[in-house]
C-alpha positions as CSV (number, residue, x, y, z in Angstrom):
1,X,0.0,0.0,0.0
2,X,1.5,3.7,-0.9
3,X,1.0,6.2,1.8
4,X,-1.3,8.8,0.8
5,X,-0.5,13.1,1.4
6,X,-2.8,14.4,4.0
7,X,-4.6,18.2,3.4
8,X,-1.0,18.8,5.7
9,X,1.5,16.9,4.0
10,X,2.1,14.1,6.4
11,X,2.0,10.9,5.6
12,X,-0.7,8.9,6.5
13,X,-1.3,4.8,6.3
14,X,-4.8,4.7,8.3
15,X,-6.8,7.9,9.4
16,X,-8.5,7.7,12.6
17,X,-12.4,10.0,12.6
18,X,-12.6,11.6,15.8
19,X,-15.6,13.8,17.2
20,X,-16.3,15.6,19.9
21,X,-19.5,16.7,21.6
22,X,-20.8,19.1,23.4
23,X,-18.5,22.0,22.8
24,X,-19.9,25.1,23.9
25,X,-20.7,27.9,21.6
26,X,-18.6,30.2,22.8
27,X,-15.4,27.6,22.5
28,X,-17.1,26.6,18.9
29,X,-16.3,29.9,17.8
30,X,-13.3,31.2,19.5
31,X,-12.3,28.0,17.4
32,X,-13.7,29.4,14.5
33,X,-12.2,32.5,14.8
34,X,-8.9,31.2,15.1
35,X,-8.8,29.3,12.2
36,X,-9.9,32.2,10.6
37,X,-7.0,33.9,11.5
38,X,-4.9,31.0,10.5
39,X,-6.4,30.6,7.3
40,X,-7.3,27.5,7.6
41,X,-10.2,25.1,8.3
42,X,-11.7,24.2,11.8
43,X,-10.4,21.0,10.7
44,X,-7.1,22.1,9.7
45,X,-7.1,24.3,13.1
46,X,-8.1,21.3,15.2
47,X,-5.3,19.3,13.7
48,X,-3.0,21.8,13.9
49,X,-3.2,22.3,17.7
50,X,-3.2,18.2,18.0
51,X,-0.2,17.8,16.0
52,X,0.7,21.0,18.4
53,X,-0.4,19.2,21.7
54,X,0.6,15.8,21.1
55,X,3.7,15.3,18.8
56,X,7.2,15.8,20.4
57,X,9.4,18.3,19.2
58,X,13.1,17.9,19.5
59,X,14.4,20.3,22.0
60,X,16.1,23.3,20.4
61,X,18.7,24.7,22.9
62,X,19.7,27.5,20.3
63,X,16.3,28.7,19.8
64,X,15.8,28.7,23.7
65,X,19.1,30.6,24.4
66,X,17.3,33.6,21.7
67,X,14.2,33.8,23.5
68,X,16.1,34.7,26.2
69,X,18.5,36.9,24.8
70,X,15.3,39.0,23.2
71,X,13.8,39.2,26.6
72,X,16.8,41.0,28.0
73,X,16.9,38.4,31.2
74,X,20.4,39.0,32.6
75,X,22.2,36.5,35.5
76,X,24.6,38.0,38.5
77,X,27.7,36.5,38.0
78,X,27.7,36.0,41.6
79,X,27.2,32.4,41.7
80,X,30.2,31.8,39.2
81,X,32.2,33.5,41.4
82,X,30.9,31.4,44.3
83,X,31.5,28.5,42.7
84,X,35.3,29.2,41.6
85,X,35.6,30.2,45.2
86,X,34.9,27.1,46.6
87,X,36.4,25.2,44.1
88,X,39.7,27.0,44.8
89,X,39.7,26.2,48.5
């Protein structure tokens, strides 16, 4: 059997149909909104924050290490210094 392209470009063998009930209007269409805003479908959106929610992503130290940069978060160097203290006794 050839895997098939999803609508996303992942691969799929078998496709699982999920549904879910009850969702309160208000959810409904914040949801719709946001997909909207995505431009894409409340299916696409749905499977977007799944694939979001549930998939692991490999840790990305580099990335981290510019989030923090851009927030401007600065360290004392005083536990360096404590630590080189110590070490030196």
């Amino acid at each position: 059997m050839v895997p098939k392209r999803s609508y996303n470009g992942s691969m799929n063998t078998a496709a699982v149909s999920l549904s879910i009930k009850g969702v309160p209007a208000d959810l409904a269409e914040a949801l719709r909104r946001r997909a909207a805003d995505n431009r894409r479908s409340i299916q696409g959106e749905l499977m977007h924050i799944l694939e979001t929610a549930v998939r692991p992503r490999p840790f990305d130290a580099a990335g981290l290490v510019r989030q923090i940069k851009a927030l401007g978060v600065a360290t004392s160097r005083t536990s360096a210094k404590m630590i080189r203290q110590d070490r030196d006794r």
